[in-house]
Structures are given as structure tokens and as C-alpha cells.
C-alpha positions in Angstrom: 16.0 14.7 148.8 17.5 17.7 147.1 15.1 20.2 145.3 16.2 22.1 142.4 15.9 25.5 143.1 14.5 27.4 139.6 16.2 30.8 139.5 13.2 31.9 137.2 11.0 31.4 139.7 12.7 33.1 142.0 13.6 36.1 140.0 9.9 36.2 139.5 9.3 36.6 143.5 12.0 38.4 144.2 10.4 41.6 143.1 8.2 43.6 145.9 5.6 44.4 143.5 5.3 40.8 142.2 5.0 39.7 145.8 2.4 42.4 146.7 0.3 40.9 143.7 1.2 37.5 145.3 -0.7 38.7 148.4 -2.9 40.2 146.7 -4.3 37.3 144.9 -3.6 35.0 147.5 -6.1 37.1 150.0 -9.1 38.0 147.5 -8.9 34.6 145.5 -9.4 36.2 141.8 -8.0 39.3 140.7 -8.1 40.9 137.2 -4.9 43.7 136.1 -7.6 46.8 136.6 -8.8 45.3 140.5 -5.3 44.6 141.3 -3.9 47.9 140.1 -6.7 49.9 143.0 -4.4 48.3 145.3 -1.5 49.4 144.0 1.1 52.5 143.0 1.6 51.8 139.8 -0.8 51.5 136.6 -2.8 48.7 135.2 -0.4 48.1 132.1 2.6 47.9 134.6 0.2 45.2 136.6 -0.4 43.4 133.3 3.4 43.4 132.9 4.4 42.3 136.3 1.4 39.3 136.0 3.1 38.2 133.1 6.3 37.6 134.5 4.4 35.5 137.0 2.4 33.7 134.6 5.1 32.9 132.5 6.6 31.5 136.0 4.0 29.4 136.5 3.1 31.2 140.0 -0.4 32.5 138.3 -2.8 31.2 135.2 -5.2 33.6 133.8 -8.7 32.9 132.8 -9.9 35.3 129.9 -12.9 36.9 131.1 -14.6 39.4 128.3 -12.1 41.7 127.5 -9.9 41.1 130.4 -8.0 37.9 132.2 -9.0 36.7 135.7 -5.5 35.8 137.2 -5.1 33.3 140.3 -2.7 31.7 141.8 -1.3 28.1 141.0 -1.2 26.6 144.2 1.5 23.3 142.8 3.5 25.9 141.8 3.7 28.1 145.0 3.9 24.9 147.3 7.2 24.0 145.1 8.4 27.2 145.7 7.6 26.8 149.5 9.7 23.7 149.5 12.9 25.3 147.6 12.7 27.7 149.8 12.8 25.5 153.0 15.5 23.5 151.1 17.7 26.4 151.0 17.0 27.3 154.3 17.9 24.3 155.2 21.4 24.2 154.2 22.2 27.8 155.2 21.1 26.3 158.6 24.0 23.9 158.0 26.4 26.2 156.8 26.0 28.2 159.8 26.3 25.2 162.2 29.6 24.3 160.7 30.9 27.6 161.0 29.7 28.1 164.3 31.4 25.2 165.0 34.9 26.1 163.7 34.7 29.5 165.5 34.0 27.7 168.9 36.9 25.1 168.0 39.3 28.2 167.1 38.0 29.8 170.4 38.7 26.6 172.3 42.0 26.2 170.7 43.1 29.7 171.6 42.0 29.9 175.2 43.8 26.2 175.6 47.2 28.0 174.2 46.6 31.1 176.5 46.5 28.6 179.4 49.7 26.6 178.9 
């Protein structure tokens, strides 16, 4: 079964910081923008701004709570991201079989013509 890989998604992850809040929320549960930024080089609006791109992702939901959100992670969504990513590996792993393969018939085919 093939799994459509969702560059959003991944263009969410891919940046250090979003992953870091990844982590982050993933280890303490909960996290709200002014908790998460204590953990963090950058300020609370940046952290707000970086949650959003996750949120709009799918890879968090917040929960308003007074006059801030409680973000957590979506657990669907990071499992589907888990399996797009073990798709991909999965044919890289191919790719890389196959071209080990031609090299060690190229190999082959030169030490045969050395020998005749």
C-alpha cells in the first residue's frame, strides 16, 4: 500500500524549531506559547507563530484556556506522519538495493573482462 506523502506536513517538521516544540509537547503532555517559549531561544510570539504552522498542519490542536491556548499534540496525525516516513524510507531502501546491485554487476562485468 502506497501512502501519500503531504509535503505540508513535512514542511511543517522540517523546521528545528517546530520539531523542538514537537518534543517539547510530546514530553510534558500540554504546553501553552509562554511555557513552551522558557524552553526555548526565541520569544513567545515567534512560538505562537511556529504553533501555528503546526496547527494548521494538523500535528497540534489548541484548547483556549483564559487568555491563552493549551496546544497538544494530535497523535492520528503524527502516527500518519510516522508511516510516510517509513514509506519513504522504504523505497530509498530499494533505490539503494538496485543501485548497489548495478555497481556489483558493473564490478563483476569488469573484473570478468580483466580476466579474459
Amino acid at each position: 500500500m502506497s501512502v501519500a506523502i503531504d509535503d505540508d506536513l513535512w514542511s511543517a517538521i522540517g523546521d528545528p524549531v517546530r520539531r523542538r516544540l514537537l518534543d517539547l509537547l510530546l514530553t510534558e503532555g500540554v504546553g501553552t506559547p509562554t511555557s513552551l517559549s522558557e524552553h526555548l531561544p526565541i520569544s513567545r510570539q515567534a512560538v505562537t507563530k511556529h504553533l501555528g504552522v503546526l496547527d494548521r498542519a494538523g500535528l497540534v490542536h489548541a484548547t483556549p484556556m483564559g487568555r491563552e491556548r493549551r496546544y497538544e499534540v494530535d497523535d492520528a496525525q503524527l502516527a500518519r506522519a510516522v508511516r510516510q516516513l517509513n514509506e519513504v524510507g522504504k523505497s530509498w531502501d530499494a533505490r539503494l538495493n538496485r543501485i548497489k546491485r548495478l555497481a556489483e554487476q558493473l564490478q563483476a562485468d569488469r573484473t570478468s573482462g580483466e580476466n579474459s
